[in-house]
C-alpha positions as CSV (number, residue, x, y, z in Angstrom):
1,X,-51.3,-52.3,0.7
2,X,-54.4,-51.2,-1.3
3,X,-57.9,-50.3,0.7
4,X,-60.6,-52.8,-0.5
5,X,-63.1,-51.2,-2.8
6,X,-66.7,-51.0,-1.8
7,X,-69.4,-53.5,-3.4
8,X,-71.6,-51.5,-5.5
9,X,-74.0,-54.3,-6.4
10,X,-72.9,-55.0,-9.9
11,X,-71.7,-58.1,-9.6
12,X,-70.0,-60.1,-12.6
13,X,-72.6,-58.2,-14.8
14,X,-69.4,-55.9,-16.1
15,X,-67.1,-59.4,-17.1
16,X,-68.8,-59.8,-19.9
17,X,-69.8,-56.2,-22.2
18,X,-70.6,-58.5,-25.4
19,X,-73.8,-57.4,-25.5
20,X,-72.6,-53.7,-25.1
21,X,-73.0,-51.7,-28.2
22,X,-69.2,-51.5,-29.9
23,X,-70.3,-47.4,-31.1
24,X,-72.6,-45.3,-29.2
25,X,-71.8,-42.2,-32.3
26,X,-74.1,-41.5,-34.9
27,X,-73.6,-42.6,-38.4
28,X,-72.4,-40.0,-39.8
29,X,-74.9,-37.5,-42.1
30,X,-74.6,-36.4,-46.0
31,X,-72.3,-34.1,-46.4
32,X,-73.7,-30.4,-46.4
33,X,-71.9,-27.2,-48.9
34,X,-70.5,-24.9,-47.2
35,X,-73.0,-22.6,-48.7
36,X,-75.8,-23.8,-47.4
37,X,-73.9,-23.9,-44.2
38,X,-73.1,-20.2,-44.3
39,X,-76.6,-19.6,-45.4
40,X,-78.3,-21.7,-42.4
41,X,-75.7,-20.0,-40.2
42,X,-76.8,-16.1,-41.3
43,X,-80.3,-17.1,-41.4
44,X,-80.5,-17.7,-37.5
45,X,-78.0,-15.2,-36.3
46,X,-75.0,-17.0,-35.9
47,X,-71.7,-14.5,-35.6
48,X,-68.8,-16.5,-36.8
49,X,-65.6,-15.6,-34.5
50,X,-63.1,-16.0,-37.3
51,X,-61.6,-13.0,-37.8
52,X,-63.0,-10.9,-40.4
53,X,-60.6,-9.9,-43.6
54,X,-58.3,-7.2,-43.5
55,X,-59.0,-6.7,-39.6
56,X,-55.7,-6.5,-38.0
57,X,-54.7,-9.8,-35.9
58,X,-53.8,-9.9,-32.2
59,X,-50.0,-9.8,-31.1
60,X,-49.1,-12.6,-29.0
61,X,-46.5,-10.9,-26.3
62,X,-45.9,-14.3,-24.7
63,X,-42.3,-14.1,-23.3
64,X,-41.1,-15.7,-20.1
65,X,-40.5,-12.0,-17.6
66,X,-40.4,-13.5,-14.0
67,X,-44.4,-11.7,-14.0
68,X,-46.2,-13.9,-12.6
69,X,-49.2,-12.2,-10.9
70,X,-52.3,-11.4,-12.7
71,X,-53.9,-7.9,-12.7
72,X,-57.1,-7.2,-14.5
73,X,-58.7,-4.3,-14.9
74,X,-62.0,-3.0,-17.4
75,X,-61.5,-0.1,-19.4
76,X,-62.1,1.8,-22.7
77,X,-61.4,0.2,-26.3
78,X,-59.2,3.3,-27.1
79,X,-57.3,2.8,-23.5
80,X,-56.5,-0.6,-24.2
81,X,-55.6,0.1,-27.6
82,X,-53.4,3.0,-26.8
83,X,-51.8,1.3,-24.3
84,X,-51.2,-1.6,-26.7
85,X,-49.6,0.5,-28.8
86,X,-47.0,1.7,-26.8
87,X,-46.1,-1.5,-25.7
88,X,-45.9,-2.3,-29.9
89,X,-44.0,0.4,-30.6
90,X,-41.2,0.2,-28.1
91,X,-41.4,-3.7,-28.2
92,X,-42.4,-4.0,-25.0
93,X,-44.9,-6.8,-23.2
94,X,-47.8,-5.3,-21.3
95,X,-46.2,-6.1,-18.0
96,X,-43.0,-4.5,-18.6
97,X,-45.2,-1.6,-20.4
98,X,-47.2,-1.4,-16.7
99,X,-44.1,-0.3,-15.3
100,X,-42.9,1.7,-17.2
101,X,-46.5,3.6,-16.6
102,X,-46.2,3.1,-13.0
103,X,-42.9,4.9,-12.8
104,X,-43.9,7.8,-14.8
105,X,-47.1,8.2,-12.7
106,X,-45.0,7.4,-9.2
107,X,-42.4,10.5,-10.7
108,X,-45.7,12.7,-11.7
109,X,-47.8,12.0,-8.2
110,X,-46.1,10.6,-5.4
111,X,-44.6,8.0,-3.5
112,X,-47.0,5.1,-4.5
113,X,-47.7,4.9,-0.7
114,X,-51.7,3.4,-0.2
115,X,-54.2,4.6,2.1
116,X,-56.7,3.0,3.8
């Protein structure tokens, strides 16, 4: 059994949509160069977010690890990047890198134990 739906005052005026326009999109423009596109695009600031040549792509470390809670944090370029890189250079993710840190830290310091 379905709940009746409330009468919104349209009536049978939504039976017939001939008069409806069949496209609300624009025709479509002349074709710009890329060029001038570049050039418009420079000319008022625009920063593409393509990345630029020879600058070193991003690693996907997608893998499925059981990790499932999120833990962000802000820090330094060079602290990210370092820590990136011994994740790269052992092959590991950056959760499995986390704790491996967390160990050595728990060894250095102490018991992991929080205070309030």
């Amino acid at each position: 059994m379905t709940a009746e739906r409330a009468d919104l005052g349209f009536g049978a005026a939504l039976d017939d949509l001939s008069d409806f326009p069949q496209s609300l999109a624009k025709a479509p423009g002349p074709k710009v160069a890329k060029d001038e596109t570049e050039m418009a695009a420079e000319a008022s600031g625009f920063t593409s977010r393509e990345p630029k040549p020879g600058a070193a792509a991003r690693r996907q470390r997608r893998r499925r690890t059981g990790r499932n809670v999120q833990f962000n944090i802000k820090s330094r370029q060079e602290t990210i990047d370092a820590f990136c890189g011994v994740a790269d250079d052992n092959g590991w993710g950056l959760g499995e890198t986390l704790e491996h840190a967390v160990a050595l830290l728990l060894r250095e310091y102490g018991s992991g134990g929080r205070t309030q």
